[in-house]
C-alpha positions in Angstrom: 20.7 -5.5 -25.2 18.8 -9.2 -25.0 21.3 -10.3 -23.1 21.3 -7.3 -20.6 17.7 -7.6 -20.2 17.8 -11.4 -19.8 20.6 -11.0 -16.9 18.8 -8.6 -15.4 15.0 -10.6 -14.9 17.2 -13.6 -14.4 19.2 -12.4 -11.5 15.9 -10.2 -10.0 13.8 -13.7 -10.1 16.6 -15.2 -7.9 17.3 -12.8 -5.9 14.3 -10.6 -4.8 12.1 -14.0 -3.4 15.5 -15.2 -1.2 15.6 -11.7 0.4 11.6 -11.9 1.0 11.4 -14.7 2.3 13.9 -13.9 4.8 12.1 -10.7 5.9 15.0 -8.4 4.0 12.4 -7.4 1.8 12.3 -6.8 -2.1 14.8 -3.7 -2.6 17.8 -5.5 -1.0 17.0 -8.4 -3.4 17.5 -5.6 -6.6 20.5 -4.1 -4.7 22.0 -7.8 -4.4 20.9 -8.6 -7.8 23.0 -5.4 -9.4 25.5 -6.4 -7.1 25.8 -9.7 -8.5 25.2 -8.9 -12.6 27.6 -5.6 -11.9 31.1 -4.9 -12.9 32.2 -5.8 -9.1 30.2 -8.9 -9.6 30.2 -11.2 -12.6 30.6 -8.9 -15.2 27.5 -9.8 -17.2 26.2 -6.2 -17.3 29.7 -4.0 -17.9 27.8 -0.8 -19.1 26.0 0.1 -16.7 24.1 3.5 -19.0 22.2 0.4 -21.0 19.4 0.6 -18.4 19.9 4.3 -16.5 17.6 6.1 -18.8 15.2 3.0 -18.7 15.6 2.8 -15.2 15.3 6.3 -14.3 10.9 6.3 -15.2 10.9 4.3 -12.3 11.4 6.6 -9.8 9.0 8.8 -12.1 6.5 6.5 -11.9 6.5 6.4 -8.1 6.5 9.7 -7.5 3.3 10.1 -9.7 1.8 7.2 -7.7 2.7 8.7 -4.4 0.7 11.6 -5.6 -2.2 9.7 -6.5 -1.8 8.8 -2.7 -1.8 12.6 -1.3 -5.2 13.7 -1.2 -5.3 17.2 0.2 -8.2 16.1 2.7 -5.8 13.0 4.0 -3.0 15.3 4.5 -5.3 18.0 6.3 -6.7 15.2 8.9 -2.9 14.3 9.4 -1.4 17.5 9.2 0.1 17.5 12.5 2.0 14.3 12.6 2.7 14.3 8.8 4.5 18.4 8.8 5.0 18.7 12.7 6.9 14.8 13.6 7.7 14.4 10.0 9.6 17.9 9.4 11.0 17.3 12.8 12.5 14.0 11.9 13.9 15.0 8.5 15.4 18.5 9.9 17.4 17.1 13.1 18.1 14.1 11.6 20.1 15.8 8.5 21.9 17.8 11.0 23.2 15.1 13.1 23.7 13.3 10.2 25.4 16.2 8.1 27.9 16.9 11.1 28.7 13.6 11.1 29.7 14.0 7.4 31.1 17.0 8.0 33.5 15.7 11.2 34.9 13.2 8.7 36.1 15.4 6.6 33.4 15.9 3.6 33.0 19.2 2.0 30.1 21.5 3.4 27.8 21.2 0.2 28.6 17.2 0.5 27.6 17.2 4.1 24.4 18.7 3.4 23.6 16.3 0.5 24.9 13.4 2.7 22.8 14.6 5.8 19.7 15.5 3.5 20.3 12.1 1.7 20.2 9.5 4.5 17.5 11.3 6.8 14.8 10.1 4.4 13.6 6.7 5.3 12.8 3.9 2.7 8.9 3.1 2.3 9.3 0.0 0.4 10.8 -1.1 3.6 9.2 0.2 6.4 5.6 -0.2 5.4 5.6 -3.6 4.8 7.8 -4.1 8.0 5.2 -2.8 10.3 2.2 -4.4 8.1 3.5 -7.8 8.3 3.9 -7.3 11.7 0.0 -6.1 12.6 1.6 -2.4 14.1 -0.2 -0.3 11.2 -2.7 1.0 13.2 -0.5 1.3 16.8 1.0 4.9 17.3 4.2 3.8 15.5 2.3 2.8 12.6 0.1 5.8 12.1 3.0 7.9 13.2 5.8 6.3 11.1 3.4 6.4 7.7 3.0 10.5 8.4 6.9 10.8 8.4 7.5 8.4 5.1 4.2 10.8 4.0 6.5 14.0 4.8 9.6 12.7 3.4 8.0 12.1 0.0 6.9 15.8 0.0 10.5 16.5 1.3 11.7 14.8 -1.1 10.6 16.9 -4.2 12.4 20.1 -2.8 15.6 18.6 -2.4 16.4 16.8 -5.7 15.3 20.6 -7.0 17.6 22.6 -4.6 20.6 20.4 -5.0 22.4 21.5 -8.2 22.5 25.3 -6.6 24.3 23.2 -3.9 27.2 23.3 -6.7 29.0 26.4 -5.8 29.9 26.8 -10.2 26.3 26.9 -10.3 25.2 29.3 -8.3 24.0 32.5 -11.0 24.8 35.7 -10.7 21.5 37.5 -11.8 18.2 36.2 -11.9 18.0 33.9 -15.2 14.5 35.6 -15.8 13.9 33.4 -19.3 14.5 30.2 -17.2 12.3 30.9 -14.7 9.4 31.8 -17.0 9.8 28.7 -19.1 9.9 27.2 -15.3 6.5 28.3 -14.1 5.4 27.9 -18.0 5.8 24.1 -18.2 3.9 24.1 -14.4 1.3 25.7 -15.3 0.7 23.6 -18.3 0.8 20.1 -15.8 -1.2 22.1 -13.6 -4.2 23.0 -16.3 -4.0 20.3 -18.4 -3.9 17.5 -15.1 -7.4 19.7 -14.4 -9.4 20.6 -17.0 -7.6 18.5 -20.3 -7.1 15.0 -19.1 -10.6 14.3 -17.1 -12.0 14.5 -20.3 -9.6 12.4 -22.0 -9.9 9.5 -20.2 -13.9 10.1 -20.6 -13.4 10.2 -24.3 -11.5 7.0 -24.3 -14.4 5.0 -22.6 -12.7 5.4 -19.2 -11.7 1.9 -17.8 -13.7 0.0 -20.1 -11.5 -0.3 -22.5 -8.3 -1.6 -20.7 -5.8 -1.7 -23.6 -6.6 2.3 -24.6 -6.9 2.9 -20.5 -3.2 1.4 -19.8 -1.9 3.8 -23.1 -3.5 6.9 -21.5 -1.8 6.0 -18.2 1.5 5.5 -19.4 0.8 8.5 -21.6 0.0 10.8 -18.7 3.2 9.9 -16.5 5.3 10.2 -19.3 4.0 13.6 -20.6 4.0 15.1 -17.6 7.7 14.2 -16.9 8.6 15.2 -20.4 7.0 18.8 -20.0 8.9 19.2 -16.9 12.4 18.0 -18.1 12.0 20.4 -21.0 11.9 23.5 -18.8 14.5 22.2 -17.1 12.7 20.7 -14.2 13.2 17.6 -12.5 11.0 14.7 -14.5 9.8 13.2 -11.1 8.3 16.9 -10.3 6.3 17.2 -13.4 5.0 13.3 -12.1 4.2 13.9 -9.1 2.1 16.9 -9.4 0.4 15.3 -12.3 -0.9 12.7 -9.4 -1.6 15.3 -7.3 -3.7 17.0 -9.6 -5.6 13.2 -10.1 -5.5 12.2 -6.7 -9.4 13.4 -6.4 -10.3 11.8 -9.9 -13.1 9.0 -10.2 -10.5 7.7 -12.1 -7.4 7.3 -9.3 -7.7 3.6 -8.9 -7.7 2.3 -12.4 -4.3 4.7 -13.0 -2.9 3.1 -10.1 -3.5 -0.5 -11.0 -2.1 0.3 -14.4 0.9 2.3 -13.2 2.1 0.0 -10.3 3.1 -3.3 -12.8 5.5 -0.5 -14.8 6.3 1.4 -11.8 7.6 -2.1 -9.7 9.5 -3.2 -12.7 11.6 -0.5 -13.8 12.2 0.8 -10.1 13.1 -2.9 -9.8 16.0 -1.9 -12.8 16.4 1.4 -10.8 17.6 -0.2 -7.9 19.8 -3.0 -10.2 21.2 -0.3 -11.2 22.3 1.3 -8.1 23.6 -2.1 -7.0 25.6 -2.6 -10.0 27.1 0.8 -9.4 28.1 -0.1 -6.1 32.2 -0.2 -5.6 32.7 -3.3 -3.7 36.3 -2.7 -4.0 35.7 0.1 -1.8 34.0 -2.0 1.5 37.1 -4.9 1.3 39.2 -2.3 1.5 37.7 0.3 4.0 35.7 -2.5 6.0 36.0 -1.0 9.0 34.9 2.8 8.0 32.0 0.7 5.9 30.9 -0.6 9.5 31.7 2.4 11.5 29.4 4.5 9.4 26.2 2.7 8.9 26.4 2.1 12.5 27.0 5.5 13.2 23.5 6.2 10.4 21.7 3.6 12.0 22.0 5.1 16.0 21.8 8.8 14.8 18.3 8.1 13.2 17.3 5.7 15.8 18.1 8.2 18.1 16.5 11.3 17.2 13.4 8.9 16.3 13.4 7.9 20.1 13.1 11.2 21.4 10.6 12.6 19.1 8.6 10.1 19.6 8.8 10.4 23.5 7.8 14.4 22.9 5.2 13.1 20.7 3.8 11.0 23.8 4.4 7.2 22.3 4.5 4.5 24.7 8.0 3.4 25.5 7.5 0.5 23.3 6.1 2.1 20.2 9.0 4.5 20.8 11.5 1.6 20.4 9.4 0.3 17.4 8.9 4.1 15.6 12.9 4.5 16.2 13.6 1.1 15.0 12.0 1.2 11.7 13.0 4.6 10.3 16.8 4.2 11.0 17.7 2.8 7.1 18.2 5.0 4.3 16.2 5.6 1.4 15.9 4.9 -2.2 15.3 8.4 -2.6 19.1 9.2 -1.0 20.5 7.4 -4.4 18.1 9.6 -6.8 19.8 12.6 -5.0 23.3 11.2 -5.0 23.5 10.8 -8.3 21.8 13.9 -8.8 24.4 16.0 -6.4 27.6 14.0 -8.2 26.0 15.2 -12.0 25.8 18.8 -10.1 29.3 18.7 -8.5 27.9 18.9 -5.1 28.7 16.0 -3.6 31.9 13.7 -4.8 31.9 10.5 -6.6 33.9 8.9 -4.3 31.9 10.1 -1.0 28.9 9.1 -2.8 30.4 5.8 -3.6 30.5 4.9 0.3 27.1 7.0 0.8 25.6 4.7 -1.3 27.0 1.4 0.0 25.9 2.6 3.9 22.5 3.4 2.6 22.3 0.0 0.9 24.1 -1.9 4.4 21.6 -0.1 6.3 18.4 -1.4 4.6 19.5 -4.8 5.1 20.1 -4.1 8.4 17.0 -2.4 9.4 14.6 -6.0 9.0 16.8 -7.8 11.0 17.4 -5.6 14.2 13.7 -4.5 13.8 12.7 -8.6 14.1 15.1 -8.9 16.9 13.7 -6.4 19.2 10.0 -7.5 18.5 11.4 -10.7 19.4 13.0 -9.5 22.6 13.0 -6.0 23.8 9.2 -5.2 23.3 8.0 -8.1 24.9 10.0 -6.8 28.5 8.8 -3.2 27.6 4.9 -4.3 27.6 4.8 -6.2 30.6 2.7 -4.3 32.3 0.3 -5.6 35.1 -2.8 -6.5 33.8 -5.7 -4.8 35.2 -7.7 -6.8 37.7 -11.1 -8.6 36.4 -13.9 -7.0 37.8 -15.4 -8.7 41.2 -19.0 -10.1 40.0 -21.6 -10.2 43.0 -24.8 -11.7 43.1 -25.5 -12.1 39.5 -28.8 -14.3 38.9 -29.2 -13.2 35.6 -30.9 -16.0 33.3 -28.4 -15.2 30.7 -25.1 -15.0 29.9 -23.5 -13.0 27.3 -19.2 -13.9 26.0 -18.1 -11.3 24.4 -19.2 -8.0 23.5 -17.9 -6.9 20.3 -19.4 -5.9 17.1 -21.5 -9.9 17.0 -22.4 -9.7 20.7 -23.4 -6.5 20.6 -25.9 -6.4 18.2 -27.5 -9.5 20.7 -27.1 -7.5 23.8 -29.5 -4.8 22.5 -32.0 -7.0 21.3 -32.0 -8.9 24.6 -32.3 -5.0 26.4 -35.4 -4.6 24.0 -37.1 -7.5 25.3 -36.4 -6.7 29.3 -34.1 -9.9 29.5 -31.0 -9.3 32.0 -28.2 -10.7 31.1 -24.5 -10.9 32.5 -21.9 -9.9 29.9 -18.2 -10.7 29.9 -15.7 -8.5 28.0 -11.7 -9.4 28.1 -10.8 -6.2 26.4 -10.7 -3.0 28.6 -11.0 -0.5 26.0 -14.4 -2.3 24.6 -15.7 -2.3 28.3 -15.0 1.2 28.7 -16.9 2.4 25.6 -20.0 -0.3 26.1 -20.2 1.0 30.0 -20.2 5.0 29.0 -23.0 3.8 26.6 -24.4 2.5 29.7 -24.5 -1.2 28.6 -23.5 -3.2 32.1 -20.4 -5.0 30.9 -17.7 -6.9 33.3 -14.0 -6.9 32.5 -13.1 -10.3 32.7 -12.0 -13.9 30.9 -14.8 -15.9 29.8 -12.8 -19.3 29.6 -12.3 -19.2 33.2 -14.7 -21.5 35.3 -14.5 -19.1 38.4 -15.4 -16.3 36.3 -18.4 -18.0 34.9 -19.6 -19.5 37.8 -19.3 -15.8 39.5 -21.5 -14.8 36.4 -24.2 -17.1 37.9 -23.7 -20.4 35.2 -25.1 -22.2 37.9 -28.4 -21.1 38.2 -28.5 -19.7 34.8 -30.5 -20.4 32.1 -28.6 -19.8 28.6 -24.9 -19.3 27.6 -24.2 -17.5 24.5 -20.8 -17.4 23.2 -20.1 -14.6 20.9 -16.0 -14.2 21.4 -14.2 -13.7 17.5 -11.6 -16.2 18.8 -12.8 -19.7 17.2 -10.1 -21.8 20.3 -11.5 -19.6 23.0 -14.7 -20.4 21.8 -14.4 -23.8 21.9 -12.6 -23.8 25.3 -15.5 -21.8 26.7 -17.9 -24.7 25.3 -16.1 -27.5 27.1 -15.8 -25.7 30.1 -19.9 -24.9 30.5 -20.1 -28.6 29.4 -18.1 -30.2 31.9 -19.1 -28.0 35.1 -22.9 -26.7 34.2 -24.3 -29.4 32.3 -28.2 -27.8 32.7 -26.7 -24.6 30.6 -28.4 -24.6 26.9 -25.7 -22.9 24.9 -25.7 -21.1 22.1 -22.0 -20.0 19.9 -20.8 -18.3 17.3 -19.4 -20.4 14.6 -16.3 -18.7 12.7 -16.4 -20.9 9.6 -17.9 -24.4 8.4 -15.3 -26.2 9.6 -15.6 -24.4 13.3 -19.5 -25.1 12.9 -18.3 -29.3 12.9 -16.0 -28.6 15.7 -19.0 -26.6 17.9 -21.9 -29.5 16.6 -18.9 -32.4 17.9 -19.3 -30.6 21.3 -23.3 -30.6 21.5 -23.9 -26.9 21.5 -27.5 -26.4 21.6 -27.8 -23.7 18.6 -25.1 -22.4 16.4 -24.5 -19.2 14.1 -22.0 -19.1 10.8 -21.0 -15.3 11.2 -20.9 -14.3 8.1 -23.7 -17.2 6.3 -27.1 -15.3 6.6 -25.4 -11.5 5.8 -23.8 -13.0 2.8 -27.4 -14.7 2.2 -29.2 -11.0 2.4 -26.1 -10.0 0.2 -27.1 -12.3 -2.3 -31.3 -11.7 -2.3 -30.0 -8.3 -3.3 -28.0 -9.1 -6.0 -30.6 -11.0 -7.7 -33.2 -8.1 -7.0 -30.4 -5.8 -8.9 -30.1 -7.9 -11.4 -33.8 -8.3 -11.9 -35.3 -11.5 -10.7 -38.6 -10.9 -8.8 -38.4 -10.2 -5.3 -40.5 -13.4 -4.4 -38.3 -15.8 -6.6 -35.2 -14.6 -5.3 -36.4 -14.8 -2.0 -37.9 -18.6 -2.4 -34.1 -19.2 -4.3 -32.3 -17.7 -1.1 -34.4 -19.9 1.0 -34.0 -22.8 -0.9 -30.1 -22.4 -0.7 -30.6 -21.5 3.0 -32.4 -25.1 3.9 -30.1 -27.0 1.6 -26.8 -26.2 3.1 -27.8 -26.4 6.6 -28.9 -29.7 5.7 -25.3 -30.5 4.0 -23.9 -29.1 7.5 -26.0 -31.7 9.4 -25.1 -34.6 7.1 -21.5 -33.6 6.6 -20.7 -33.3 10.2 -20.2 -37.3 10.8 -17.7 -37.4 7.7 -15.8 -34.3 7.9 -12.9 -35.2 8.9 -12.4 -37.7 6.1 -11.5 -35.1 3.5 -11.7 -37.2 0.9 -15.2 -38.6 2.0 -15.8 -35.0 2.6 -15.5 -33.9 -1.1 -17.4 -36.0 -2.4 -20.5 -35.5 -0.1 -19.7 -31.9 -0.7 -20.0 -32.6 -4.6 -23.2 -34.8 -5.0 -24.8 -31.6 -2.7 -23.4 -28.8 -4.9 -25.5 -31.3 -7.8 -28.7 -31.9 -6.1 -28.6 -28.6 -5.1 -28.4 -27.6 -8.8 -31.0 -30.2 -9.1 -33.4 -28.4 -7.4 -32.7 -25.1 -8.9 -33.8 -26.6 -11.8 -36.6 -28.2 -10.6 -38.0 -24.9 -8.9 -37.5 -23.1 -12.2 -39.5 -25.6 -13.9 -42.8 -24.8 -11.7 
């Protein structure tokens, strides 16, 4: 068994960084690791039941984290993209898919399995995909979480309703003394995730004891799986409505930071698993079906993806980038494989190929994904970009870059005081909402000269540069510089090092975005933590004068780093020096 165990890290810490770092993600890097460990590999791991069992709480565990995750208020706000495009997806998708099936030749109940199978779409690939790529919160994003939400609710249903797939099992009168001990063990999860472990978890010093916390976690997931898998449930039910049932608790986070270490690791052994299990034998010699079918999986999903999110009224790029990141299998389709072969619902050797496309296809899905975004989306967005706004007259004594959440806040305090000003916005949606608040905005690029000398930098009196965007800033600096010397200006400063970049440029005044919030921050936390309200205020002011002194002195040496640390060093010391000093008063 130590050797098992050692092959198995061994091959995951090889394997699962390669396929991240090429964008493949970390489930391909378990599937490759089985792969290589397997029987059709090197042989190391020959019995393949060592780690099943083991393996198996995986999947448990994320099913009782994905519950954790659905809040009935969250899937009320979403209701109609998570049950209306997420049923839609998983319904049409398992039909095209299950004809398919079926047109090759594969038994009805297979088909159905098959079809039901490969529409689900894998999460630990698509979530990450779209993350890394900034698309979260674009319609694909929102729209491709609700249907990974859906299939995870799907997903409960089907691994129930598959062994009555097996035509042996169907029974011929109701097995009243099952179904009892049935609703029996889910009425115990139900009470005792409700009433029984709140207080448990209470009595244990909630999360302030971390050893005792991590026991009760593990405890919880375990229990609940064992309840339901002596009733004759499935173990990932009993799970997942365990989290369910916690999802609302005070106590959510701290399961889910103890759960999610056990939970990656053994459905890291899950998926080893499955690749070991994979018949290689099978794709040298049916290559060509092996091709044929996860490109016929990959265009059926893509397909039916496109459309609905067309009906759904996505862009024509998101519609590419929704359809392009569901069309890869699941690593739910090899939980309900396995589960339909141990039923007699599906055939070992069609679940053999089943599981090799599903696998193909993940690894597939990261790379076409990166190749349109690389591209097809870039022709699909060129839209014209809507005309600047056509600035007349403006002898306003001020101008304003940049009207977001910084420049706002200066806008109003500039409207309070009767000063006009002429502000500059580069994103249309921002100018829309500042102008229906009925703050005088123009659509347009700061960092071009004609547009600030149409804003009336020639006769103005102040520039203040408030964009989020540290270059643009900078550009906008040099620009006023070089063409309206007589301009004071006044610019936001992203970070310290930003700050030397602006003070290099002879900015009149200059603001560190985050320095004096973070000071406020800190007068508060010494007020909570009980120093007087006057010493923490002459402490905050103390630190205040000291480090934009240490700006001003630095700024000749920064860019010798190593001159740089150690002015940086004797400050962080006098400064401690005069703590102490102040302290002694």
């Amino acid at each position: 068994m130590l050797t098992t165990l050692v092959a198995l890290l061994a091959a995951a810490t090889v394997a699962v960084p390669l396929t991240r770092r090429f964008g493949l993600g970390s489930v391909l890097g378990y599937l490759l690791a089985g792969v290589a460990i397997g029987p059709s590999g090197l042989g190391l791991v020959s019995d393949i039941g060592q780690i099943a069992d083991i393996a198996s709480l995986g999947v448990v565990m994320l099913l009782f984290l994905i519950g954790l995750e659905l809040r009935p208020r969250r899937l009320w706000v979403m209701r109609r993209a998570v049950f209306g495009l997420g049923s839609a997806q998983v319904v049409f998708s398992g039909i095209v898919l299950a004809a398919l099936a079926r047109w090759t030749g594969v038994s009805w109940m297979g088909s159905i399995v098959l079809g039901a199978g490969l529409a689900m779409s894998s999460t630990a690939i698509v979530l990450p995909m779209l993350a890394e790529a900034g698309l979260m919160q674009s319609s694909a994003g929102r729209d491709g979480f609700a249907v990974l939400l859906f299939q995870d609710l799907a997903f409960i249903p089907l691994v129930a309703i598959v062994p009555l797939l097996a035509e042996h099992t169907l029974p011929h009168q109701v097995p009243w003394h099952d179904v009892a001990r049935a609703v029996t063990a889910i009425a115990v999860i139900l009470v005792g995730g409700r009433f029984a472990i709140p207080p448990l978890i209470r009595a244990l010093g909630g999360a302030r004891t971390p050893e005792l916390f991590t026991l009760a976690s593990l405890l919880i997931v375990a229990g609940s799986a064992f309840i339901a898998s002596i009733a004759g449930l499935s173990m990932s039910l009993g799970a997942f409505m365990a989290g369910v049932l916690l999802s609302e608790s005070e106590y959510r986070h701290e399961l889910q930071a103890d759960i999610a270490p056990f939970e990656g690791l053994l459905l890291g052994f899950f998926f080893i698993s499955v690749g070991m299990a994979a018949d290689l034998g099978l794709a040298r010699v049916h290559p060509g079906l092996l091709a044929g079918a996860v490109a016929a999986l990959l265009t059926a999903k893509a397909a039916v993806c496109f459309i609905l999110a067309l009906i759904a009224r996505q862009s024509l790029a998101d519609a590419v980038r929704f359809s392009l990141a569901l069309p890869q299998a699941s690593e739910f389709a090899f939980v309900l494989f396995g589960a339909a072969v141990a039923a007699g619902a599906l055939s070992p050797g069609s679940a053999a190929l089943a599981t090799l496309v599903a696998a193909a296809s993940m690894a597939a899905t990261p790379v076409l994904f990166a190749v349109s975004e690389r591209f097809l989306i870039p022709c699909l967005e060129q839209e014209p970009e809507p005309d600047f706004d056509t600035i007349e007259a403006a002898d306003a004594p001020v101008i304003l870059c940049g009207v977001g959440r910084f420049g706002q806040i200066v806008a109003r305090v500039l409207r309070m005081h009767g000063i006009t000003f002429t502000a500059l916005e580069r994103d249309p949606g921002q100018v829309d909402v500042l102008r229906r608040f009925g703050i005088k905005v123009y659509f347009g690029d700061p960092t071009r000269i004609d547009l600030l000398r149409a804003a009336g930098a020639g006769q103005a009196k102040l520039l203040i540069v408030a964009l989020d965007n540290a270059p643009d800033v900078l550009r906008i600096v040099e620009v006023a510089k070089r063409n309206f010397p007589h301009l004071k200006i006044l610019a936001r400063a992203r970070n310290r090092r930003n700050a030397y970049l602006l003070m290099d440029r002879g900015v009149d005044g200059l603001v560190r975005e985050t320095f004096h919030s973070s000071l406020k921050m800190a007068r508060q936390a010494l007020e909570a933590l009980g120093v007087s309200t006057q010493e923490a205020e002459r402490s905050i002011a103390l630190f205040r004068d000291h480090d934009e002194r240490t700006l001003l002195d630095t700024h000749v040496i920064y860019r010798d780093e190593k001159q740089l640390m150690q002015s940086v060093q004797q400050a962080t010391e006098e400064l401690m020096a005069l703590f102490e000093a102040d302290r002694a008063k």
